[in-house]
C-alpha positions in Angstrom: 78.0 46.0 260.2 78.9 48.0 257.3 77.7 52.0 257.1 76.2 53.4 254.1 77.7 57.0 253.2 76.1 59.9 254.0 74.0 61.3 251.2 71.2 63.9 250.7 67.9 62.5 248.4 64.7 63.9 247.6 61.9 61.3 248.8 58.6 61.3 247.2 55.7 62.3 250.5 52.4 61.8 248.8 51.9 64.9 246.4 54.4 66.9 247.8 57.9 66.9 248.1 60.4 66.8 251.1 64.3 67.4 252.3 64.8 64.0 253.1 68.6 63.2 254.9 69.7 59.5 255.5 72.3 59.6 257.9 74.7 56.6 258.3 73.6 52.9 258.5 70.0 51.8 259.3 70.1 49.5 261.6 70.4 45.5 260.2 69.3 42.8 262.3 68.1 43.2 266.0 68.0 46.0 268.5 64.8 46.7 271.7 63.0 49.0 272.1 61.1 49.9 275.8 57.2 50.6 275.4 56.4 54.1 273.4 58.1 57.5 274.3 56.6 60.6 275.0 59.6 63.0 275.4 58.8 65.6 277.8 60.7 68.5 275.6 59.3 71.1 273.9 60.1 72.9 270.7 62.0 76.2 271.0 59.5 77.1 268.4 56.1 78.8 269.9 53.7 75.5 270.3 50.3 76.6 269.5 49.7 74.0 267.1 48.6 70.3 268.6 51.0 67.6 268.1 50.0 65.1 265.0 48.3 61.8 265.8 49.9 58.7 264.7 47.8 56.3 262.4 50.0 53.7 260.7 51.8 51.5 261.2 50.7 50.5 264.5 53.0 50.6 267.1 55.1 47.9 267.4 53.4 46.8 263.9 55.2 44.2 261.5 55.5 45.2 258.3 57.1 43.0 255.4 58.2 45.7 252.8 61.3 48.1 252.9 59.9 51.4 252.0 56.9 51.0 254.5 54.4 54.1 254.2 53.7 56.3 257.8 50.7 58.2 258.4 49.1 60.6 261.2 46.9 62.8 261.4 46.4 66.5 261.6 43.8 68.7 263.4 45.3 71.9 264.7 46.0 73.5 261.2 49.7 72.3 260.0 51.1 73.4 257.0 54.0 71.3 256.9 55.3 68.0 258.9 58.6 66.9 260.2 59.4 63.2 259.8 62.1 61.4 261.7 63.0 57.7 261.4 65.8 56.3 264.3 67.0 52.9 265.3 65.2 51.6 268.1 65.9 52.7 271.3 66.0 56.3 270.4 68.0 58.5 272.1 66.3 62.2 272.2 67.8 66.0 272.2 66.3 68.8 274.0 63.8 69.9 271.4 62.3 66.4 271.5 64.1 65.3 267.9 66.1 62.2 267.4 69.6 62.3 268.7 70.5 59.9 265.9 68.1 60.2 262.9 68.8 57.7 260.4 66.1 59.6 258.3 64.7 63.2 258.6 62.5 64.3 256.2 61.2 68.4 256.4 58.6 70.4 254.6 56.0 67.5 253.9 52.5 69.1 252.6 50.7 65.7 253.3 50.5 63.9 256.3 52.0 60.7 255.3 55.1 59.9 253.8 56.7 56.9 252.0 60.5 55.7 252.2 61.7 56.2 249.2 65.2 54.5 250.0 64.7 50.6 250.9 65.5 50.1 254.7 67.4 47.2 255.9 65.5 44.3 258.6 65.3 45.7 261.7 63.8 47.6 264.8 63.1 51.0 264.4 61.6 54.5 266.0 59.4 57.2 264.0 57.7 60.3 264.9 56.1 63.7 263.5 55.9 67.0 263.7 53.1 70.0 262.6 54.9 73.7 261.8 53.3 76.7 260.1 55.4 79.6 259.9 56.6 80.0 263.0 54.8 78.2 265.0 55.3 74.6 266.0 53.3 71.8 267.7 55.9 69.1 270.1 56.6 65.8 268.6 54.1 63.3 268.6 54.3 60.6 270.6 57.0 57.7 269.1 55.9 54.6 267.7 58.1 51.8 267.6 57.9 49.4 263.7 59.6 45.8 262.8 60.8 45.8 259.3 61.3 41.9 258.1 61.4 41.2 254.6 62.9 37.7 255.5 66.8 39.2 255.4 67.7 36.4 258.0 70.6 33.7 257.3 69.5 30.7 258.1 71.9 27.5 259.5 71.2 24.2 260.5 73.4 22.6 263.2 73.2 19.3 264.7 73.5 17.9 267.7 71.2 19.3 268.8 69.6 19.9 265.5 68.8 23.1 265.3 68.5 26.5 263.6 70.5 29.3 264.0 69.4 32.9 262.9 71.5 35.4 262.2 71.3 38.8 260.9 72.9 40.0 257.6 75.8 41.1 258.8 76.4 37.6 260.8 75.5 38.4 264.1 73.7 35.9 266.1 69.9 36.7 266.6 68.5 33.4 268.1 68.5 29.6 268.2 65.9 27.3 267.4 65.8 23.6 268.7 64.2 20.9 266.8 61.1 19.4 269.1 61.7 22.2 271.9 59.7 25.3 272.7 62.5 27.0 273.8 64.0 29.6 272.0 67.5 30.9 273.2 67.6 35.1 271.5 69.7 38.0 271.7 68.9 41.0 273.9 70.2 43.7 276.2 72.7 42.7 278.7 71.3 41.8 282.2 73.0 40.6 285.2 71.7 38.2 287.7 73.0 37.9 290.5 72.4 37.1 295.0 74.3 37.9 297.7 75.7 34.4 298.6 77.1 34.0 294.6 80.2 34.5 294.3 80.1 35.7 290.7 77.4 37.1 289.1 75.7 36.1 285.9 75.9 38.8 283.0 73.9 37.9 279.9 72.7 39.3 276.5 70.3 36.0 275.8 66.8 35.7 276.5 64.9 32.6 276.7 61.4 32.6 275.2 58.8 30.1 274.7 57.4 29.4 271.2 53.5 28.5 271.0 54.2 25.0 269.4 57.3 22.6 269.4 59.9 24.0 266.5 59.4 21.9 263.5 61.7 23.2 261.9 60.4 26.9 260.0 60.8 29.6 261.5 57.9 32.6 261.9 60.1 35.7 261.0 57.0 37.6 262.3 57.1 35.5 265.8 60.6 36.0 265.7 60.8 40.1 265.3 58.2 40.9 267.5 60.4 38.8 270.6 63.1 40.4 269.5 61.9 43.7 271.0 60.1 42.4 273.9 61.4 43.4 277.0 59.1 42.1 279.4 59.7 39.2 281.7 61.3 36.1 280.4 61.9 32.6 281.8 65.2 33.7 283.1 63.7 36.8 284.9 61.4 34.9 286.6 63.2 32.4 287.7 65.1 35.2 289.6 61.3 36.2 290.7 61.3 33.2 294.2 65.2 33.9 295.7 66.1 35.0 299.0 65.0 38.8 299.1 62.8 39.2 296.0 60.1 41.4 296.0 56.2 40.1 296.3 54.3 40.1 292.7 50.9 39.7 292.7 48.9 39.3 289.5 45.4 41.7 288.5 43.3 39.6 290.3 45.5 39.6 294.1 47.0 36.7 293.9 50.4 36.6 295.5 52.6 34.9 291.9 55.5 35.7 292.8 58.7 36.6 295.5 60.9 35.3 298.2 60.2 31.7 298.4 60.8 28.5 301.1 61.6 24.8 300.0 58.7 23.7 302.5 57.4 23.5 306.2 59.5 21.9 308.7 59.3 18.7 309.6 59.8 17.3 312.4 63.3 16.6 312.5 64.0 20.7 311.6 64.9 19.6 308.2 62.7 21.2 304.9 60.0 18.1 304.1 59.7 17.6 299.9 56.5 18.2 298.2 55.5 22.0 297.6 54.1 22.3 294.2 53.7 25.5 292.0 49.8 25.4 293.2 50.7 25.6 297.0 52.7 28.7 296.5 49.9 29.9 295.2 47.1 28.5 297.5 44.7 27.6 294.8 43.4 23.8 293.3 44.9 23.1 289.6 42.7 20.9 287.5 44.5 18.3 285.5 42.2 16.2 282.8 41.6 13.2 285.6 42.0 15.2 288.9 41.9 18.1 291.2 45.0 18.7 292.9 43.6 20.9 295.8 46.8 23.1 297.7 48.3 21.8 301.2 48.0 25.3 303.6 51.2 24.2 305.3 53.4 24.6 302.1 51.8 28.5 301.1 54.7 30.3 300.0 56.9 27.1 299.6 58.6 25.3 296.4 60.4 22.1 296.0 62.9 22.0 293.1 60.5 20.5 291.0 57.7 22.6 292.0 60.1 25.8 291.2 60.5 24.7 287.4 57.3 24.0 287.2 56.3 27.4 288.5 58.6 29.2 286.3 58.3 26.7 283.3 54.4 25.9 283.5 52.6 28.2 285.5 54.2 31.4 285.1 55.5 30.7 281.1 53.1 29.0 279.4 54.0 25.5 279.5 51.5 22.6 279.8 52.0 21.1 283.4 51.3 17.2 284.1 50.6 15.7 287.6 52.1 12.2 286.3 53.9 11.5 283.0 52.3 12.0 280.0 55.1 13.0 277.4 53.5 16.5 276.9 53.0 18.1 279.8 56.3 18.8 282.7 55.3 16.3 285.3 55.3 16.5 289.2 59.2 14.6 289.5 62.6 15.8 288.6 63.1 12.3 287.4 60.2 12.2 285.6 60.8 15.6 283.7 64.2 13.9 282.5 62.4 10.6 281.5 59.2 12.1 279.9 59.0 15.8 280.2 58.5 17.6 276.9 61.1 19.4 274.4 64.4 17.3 273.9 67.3 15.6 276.0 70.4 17.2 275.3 72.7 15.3 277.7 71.7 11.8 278.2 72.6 10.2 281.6 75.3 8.3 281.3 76.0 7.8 285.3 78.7 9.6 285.8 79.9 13.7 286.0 79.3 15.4 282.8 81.7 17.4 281.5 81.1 18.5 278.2 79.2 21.8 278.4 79.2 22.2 274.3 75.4 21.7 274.1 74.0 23.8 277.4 72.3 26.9 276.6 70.5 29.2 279.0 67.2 27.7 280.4 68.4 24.1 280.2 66.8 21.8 282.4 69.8 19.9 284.1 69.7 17.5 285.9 71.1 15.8 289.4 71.9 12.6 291.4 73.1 14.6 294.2 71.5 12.4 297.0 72.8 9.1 298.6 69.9 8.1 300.0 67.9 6.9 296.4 70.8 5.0 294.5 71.0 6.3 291.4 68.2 8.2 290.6 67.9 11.7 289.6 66.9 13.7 292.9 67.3 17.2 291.9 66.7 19.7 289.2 67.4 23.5 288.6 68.0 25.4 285.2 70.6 26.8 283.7 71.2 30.5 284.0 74.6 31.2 281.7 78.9 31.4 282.2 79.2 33.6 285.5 81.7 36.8 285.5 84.6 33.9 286.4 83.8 32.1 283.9 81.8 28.9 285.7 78.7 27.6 284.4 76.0 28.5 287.2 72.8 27.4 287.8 69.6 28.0 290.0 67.5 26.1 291.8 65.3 25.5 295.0 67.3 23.8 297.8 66.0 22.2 300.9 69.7 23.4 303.2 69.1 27.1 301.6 65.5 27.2 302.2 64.3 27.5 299.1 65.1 28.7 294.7 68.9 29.8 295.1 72.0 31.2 292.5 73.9 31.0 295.4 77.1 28.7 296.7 75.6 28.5 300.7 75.6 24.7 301.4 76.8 23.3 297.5 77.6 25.6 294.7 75.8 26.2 292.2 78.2 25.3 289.9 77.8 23.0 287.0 81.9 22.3 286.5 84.4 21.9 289.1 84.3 19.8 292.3 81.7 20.5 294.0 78.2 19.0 295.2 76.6 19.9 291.9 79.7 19.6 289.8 80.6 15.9 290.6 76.8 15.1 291.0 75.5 16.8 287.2 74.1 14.1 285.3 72.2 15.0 282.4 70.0 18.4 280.0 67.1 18.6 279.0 65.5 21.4 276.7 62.2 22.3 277.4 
């Protein structure tokens, strides 16, 4: 990303006029930001004014223009206001001030200020500060703003088509598939990982869920406000069921989420098939021709299908079908490869596949790893991304592990290779 040089300006701040500094580059393209700060540091200067009130833009607001106008308000008496515009996450110094201002603007009569130097797309932080003489209010609390004026390159690929979006500078932002919801975008690095993998999964992609199927424009709006969302995604909560995860309940009590089983026993000691998302729960789910009440026995429990349709349907948004429709995810692995929504990446061509070139994070994919069915697809998990040795790894629920897994007890859960999974991977499907 190229740097603008330092340079000192004079920036118009309603009718009066401000020392306004822009430091280095503002940021281009995509960065995160956690919710709103409140740093807990004071000003060395004596605080017996309030801190300012933030009015606009909205925190976490959109805005379309590069020289976006910021307002708060002022009750204890300032004289002057302190402005300071960061790339988002800030970083803060003692006194509460940016670490890293990219614009700092002092000595503001008015309580608003316009940039008066375009700013490039991006995620940024902003906050303000009352003085008079001497004395000094602490920051205000920090708001976090989206700047998009539609500075995003735009490629089409194929097979699968698709759009790519990157930032100005090239950088890869996110990836759009043509009839999926899924949406594969950049973010911080996480790392997933269980104590029977091998290798760990690190990962700077997310995996969100669009409202509609992508028809081929994409929402710059949609897109910048996922950018910064760091709360759960499909990926997170798939990690939400393994061995050892912690309970989640949701506002009302109900138990959504943690360490999950396969299913009961049956009564040769082996897992029996058939725990859906809704007996996890323990509640009915009402599909448009029938109630499908849950079986006590299998509380707790999730089948492989039932896990994707937990984390898929339940838990992300998608719509769920008890038998194949060709909208909703239906009840069968099978059937989510023969009629589940979104598009087949991988067709099933019978045999190992080997060609990875098309798998992204959050793929459906898809096995024959039984020998007890012929050769119909028996299994499904997702894929989570290239593990720390370099192996494609996946997740899902397994009746010899007792339940959603990452691991390699009893099979791997490796897509290439030789293993169960490996020799037994048959086709993708994005959601």
């Amino acid at each position: 990303m190229g740097s603008r040089p330092r340079r000192w300006i004079v920036g118009r701040s309603g009718s009066g006029l401000g020392v306004v500094v822009l430091v280095g580059a503002m940021l281009a393209g995509a960065a995160h930001l956690a919710p709103s700060i409140s740093p807990a540091y004071a000003s060395p200067l004596a605080q017996r004014l309030p801190a300012p009130i933030l009015v606009s833009p909205s925190d976490g607001a959109v805005v379309t223009t590069p020289m976006p106008t910021f307002t708060w308000t002022d009750d204890g008496g300032g004289a002057t206001y302190v402005f300071e515009l960061a790339a988002a996450p800030p970083s803060f110094k003692r006194d509460g001030s940016f670490s890293a201002p990219q614009l700092r603007v002092t000595g503001m009569a008015t309580t608003s200020y316009t940039v008066s130097s375009s700013v490039a797309d991006g995620i940024y932080s902003w906050h303000a500060m009352a003085k008079s003489g001497r004395q000094a209010s602490s920051w205000s609390t920090t708001w976090s703003l989206i700047v998009t004026t539609g500075s995003y390159i735009y490629e089409r690929l194929s097979d699968p088509a698709r759009t790519v979006v990157k930032n100005l500078d090239g950088a890869w932002l996110a990836t759009f598939t043509d009839g999926a919801r899924t949406v594969t975008m950049t973010g911080p690095s996480r790392t997933f990982s269980e104590s029977t993998a091998t290798n760990p999964v690190v990962i700077a992609t997310w995996v969100r869920l669009l409202p509609a199927p992508f028809g081929g424009a994409v929402d710059d709006s949609w897109l910048a406000t996922e950018l910064i969302d760091q709360g759960s995604d499909v990926l997170d909560r798939a990690m939400q069921y393994v061995t050892g995860a912690p309970d989640v309940y949701d506002d009302a009590g109900l138990r959504i989420a943690g360490d999950a089983d396969f299913g009961p026993l049956g009564p040769d000691g082996s897992r029996l098939e058939g725990s859906d998302f809704n007996d996890f729960l323990g509640i009915p789910w009402t599909y448009p021709d029938t109630v499908d009440d849950p079986e006590s026995a299998e509380y707790g429990s999730l089948d492989c299908s039932g896990y994707m349709r937990m984390v898929w349907g339940y838990r992300s948004g998608l719509t769920l079908a008890l038998t194949p429709d060709g909208v909703g995810l239906p009840r069968r692995s099978f059937e989510m490869l023969d009629s589940g929504p979104g598009v087949v990446t991988t067709t099933n061509a019978g045999t190992q596949v080997t060609d990875f070139s098309r798998l992204a994070p959050g793929d459906l994919v898809f096995f024959d790893a039984s020998t007890d069915d012929g050769t119909r697809i028996d299994h499904v998990g997702m894929f989570l991304g290239i593990d720390t040795a370099g192996h494609y790894r996946f997740i899902s629920s397994r009746k010899t592990i007792n339940g959603p897994t990452m691991g390699d007890t009893a099979g791997k859960s490796l897509l290439d290779g030789t293993g169960l999974y490996a020799t037994s991977f048959r086709a993708v499907r994005r959601l």
